[in-house]
C-alpha positions in Angstrom: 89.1 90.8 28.7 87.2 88.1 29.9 86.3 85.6 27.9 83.7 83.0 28.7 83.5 79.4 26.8 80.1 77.4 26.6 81.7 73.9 24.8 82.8 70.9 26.5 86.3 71.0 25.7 88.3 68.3 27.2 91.3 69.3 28.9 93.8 68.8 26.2 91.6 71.1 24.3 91.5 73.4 26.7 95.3 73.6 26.7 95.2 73.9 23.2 92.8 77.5 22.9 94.5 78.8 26.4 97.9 78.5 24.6 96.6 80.6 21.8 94.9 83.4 23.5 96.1 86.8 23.4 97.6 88.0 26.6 95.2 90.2 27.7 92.5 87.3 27.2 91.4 85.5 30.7 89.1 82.3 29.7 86.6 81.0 32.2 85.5 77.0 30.6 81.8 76.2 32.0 82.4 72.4 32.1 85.1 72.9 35.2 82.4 74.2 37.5 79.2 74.1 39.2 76.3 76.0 37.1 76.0 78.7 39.3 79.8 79.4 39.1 79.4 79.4 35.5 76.2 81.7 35.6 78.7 84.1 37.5 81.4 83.9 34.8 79.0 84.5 32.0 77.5 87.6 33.6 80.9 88.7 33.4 81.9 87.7 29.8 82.9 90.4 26.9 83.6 87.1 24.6 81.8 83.9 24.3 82.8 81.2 22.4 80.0 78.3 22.5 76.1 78.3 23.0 75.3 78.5 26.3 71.8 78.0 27.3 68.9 80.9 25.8 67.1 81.6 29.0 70.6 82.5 30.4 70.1 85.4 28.4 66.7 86.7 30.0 67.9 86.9 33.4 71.8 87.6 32.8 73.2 90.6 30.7 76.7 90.2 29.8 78.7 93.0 28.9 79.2 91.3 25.7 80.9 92.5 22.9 81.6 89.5 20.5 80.0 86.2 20.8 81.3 83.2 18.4 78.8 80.4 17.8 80.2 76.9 17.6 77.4 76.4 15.1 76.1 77.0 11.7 72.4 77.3 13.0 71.2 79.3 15.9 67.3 79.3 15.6 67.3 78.9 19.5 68.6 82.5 19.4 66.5 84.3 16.9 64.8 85.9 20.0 67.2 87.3 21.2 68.4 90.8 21.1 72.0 90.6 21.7 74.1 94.3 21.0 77.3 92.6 20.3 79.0 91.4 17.0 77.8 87.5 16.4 79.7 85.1 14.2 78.9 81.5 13.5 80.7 78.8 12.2 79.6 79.7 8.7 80.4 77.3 6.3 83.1 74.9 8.5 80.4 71.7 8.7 79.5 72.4 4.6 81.4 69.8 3.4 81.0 67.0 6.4 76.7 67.5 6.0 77.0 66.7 2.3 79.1 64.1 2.4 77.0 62.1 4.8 73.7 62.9 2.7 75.6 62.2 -0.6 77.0 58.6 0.7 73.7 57.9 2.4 71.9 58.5 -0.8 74.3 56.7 -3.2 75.0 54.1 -0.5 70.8 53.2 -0.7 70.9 53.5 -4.5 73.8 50.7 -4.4 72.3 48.7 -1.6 74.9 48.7 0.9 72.8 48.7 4.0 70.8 44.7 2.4 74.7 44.0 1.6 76.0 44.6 4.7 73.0 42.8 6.7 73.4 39.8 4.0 77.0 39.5 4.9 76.1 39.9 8.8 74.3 36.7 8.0 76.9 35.0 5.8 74.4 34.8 3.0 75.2 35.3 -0.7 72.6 36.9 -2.7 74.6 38.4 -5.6 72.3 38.2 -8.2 69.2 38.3 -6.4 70.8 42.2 -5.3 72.3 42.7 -8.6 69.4 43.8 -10.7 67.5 46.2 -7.8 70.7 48.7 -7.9 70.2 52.1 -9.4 72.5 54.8 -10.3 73.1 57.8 -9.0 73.8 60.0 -12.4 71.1 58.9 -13.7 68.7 60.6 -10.8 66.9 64.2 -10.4 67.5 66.1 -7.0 66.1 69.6 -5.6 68.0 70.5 -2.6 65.7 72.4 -0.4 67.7 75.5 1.1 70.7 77.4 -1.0 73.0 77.9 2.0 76.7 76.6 2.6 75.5 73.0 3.0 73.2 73.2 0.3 75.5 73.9 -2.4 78.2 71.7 -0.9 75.7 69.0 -1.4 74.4 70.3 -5.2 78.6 70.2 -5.8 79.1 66.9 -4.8 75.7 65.1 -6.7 76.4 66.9 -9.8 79.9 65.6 -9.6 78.0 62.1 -10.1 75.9 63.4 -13.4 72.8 64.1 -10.7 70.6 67.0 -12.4 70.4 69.3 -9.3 68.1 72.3 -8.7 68.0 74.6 -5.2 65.3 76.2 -3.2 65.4 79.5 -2.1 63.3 82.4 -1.5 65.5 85.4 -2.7 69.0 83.5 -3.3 70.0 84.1 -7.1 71.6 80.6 -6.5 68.6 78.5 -6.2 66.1 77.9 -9.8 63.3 77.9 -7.6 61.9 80.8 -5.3 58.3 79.8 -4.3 56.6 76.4 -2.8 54.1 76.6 -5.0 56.7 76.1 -8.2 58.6 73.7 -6.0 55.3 72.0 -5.6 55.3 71.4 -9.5 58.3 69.8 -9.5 58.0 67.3 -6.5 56.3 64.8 -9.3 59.1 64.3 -11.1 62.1 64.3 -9.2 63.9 61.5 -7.4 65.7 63.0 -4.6 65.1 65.3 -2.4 67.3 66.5 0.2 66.2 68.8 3.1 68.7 71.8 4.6 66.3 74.3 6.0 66.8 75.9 9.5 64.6 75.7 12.1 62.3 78.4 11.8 60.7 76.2 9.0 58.5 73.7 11.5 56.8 70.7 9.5 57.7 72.6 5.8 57.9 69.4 4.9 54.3 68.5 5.3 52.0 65.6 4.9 51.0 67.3 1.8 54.5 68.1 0.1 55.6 64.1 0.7 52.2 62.7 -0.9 53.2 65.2 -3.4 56.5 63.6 -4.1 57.5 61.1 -6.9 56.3 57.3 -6.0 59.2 55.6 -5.1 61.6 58.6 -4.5 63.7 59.3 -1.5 63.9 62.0 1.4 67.0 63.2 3.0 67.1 65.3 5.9 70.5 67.0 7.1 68.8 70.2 8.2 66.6 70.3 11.5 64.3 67.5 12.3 61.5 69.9 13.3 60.9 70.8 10.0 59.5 67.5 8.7 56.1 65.9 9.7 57.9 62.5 11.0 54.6 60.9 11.3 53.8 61.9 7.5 57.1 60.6 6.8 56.9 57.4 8.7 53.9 57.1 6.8 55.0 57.2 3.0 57.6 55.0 4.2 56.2 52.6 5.3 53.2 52.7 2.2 56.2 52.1 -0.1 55.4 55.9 -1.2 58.5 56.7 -0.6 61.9 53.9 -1.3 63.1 55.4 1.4 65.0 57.8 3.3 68.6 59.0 5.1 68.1 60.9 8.0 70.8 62.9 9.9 68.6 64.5 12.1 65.3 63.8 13.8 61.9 65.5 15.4 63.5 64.1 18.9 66.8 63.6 19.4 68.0 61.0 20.6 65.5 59.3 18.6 63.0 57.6 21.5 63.5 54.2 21.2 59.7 53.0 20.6 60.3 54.8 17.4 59.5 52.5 13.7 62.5 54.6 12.5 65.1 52.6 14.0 63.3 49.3 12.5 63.0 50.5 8.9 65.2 49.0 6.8 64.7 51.3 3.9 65.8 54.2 6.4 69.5 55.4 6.6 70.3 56.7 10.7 72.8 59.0 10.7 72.0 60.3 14.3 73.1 64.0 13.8 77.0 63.3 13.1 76.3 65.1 9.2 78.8 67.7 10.4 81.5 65.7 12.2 85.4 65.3 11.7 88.2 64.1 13.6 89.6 67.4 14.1 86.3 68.8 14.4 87.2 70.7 18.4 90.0 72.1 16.5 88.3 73.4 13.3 86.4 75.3 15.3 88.8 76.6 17.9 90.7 78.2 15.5 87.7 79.7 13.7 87.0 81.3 16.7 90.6 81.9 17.1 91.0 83.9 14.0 87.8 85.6 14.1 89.0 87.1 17.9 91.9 88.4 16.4 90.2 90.3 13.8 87.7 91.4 16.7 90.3 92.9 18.5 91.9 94.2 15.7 88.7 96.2 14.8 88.6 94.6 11.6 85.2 92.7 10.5 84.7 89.1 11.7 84.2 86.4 9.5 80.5 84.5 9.0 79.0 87.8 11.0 74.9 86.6 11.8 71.6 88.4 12.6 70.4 86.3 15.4 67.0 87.5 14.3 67.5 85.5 11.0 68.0 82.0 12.8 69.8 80.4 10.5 
């Protein structure tokens, strides 16, 4: 079976998934060749483990038979009409995204980005800091999207006394199902924190962020397309919005002309939400254990509609 792997996987890595392979398993790794070799590989491929390029698919057709994603989202594919089993990483970064929007938020609520410039400068300003903190426990948050991340992230601020609700469409998890009621709420709430997919461009429009409570704060872990970043830049910088931590932006890497990177009431996380130290790992031996259960005949785990995108 040949199996065909889109991720740049350093050669200890490599080692590492070859090593685990059933026999009967021949990888072909697209970083240790030219693009057309790796064109000819993937034409051949009855696996894939990665995401390899979109239009590949248009003019290549793989006999494919299972494809695992090395990501949660996959709104690049939702074209696509792909007759093989699809798995994605399902709910492996869950934990990494919410902790970086969790300790971006409570880190700005305790002032650690003016602390840590103040020290940069060797200047003690104790009690001129002192009285701006805030606490987290005692703040509202709507988490917009009812995914893995989005309840990983609900989990961790109510841990802190946060009062969280989640937006969702149909997902008995989330307390509100339309934009309209979410609308109602903006007012009054002091946090909210963005996880939608892709297929949502700009859902968080000029309208929704005037909308917002004065002096709230916007997090973003989902995709940067679907927030109007001038809007955004612009309730920042009005003092509509305290302020913002952003894992993700509408360009990535962020151009550098941009007022983001200048803002000091904006948190840069520059799309490492989902990282770990073992992250090559993690997801090796997701795709690992979902193979096995492919070849098995048994049902993979985190199985996707591409359609879906997200």
């Amino acid at each position: 079976m040949n199996l065909y792997i889109y991720s740049e996987l350093a050669p200890p890595k490599q080692h590492y998934l070859e090593a685990k392979l059933p026999a009967n398993v021949t990888a072909y790794f697209h970083s240790n060749a030219t693009e057309e070799e790796s064109k000819t590989a993937f034409a051949q491929a009855e696996v894939i483990f990665g995401n390899p390029p979109s239009h590949w698919f248009s003019s290549i057709h793989p006999p494919l038979k299972f494809w695992q994603l090395d990501s949660a989202g996959f709104d690049q594919y939702k074209q696509l009409e792909v007759k093989a089993m699809v798995s994605n990483m399902g709910d492996f970064f869950a934990d990494a995204c919410a902790e970086t929007m969790v300790g971006g938020i409570l880190a700005f609520y305790r002032g650690i980005p003016t602390l840590l410039k103040l020290q940069q400068e060797k200047s003690w300003q104790a009690k001129k800091v002192r009285f701006t903190l805030e606490l987290l426990g005692q703040k509202s948050a709507i988490v917009l999207g009812a995914g893995t991340i989005g309840k990983a992230v609900k989990r961790m601020l109510e841990a802190f006394g946060t009062r969280v609700k989640m937006t969702a469409r149909q997902n008995p998890a989330a307390e509100i199902h339309s934009r309209e009621a979410l609308f109602q709420h903006l007012p009054q709430t002091d946090i909210i924190i963005n996880t939608l997919p892709g297929n949502l461009d700009k859902y968080v429009s000029e309208d929704f962020l005037l909308k917002m409570k004065k002096g709230s704060v916007y997090a973003n872990v989902g995709r940067g397309n679907t927030t109007d970043e001038k809007a955004l830049i612009a309730a920042l910088q009005s003092g509509h919005l305290a302020g913002a931590v952003l894992d993700v932006t509408q360009q990535e890497p962020l151009p550098q002309e941009s007022p983001l990177w200048r803002m000091d009431n904006v948190i840069l996380t520059q799309h490492t939400g989902g990282g770990q130290a073992q992250e090559t790992e993690g997801k090796i031996d997701r795709f690992l254990s979902n193979l096995h259960l492919f070849l098995a005949g048994q049902a993979v785990v985190d199985q996707v509609d591409l359609s879906q995108g997200y």
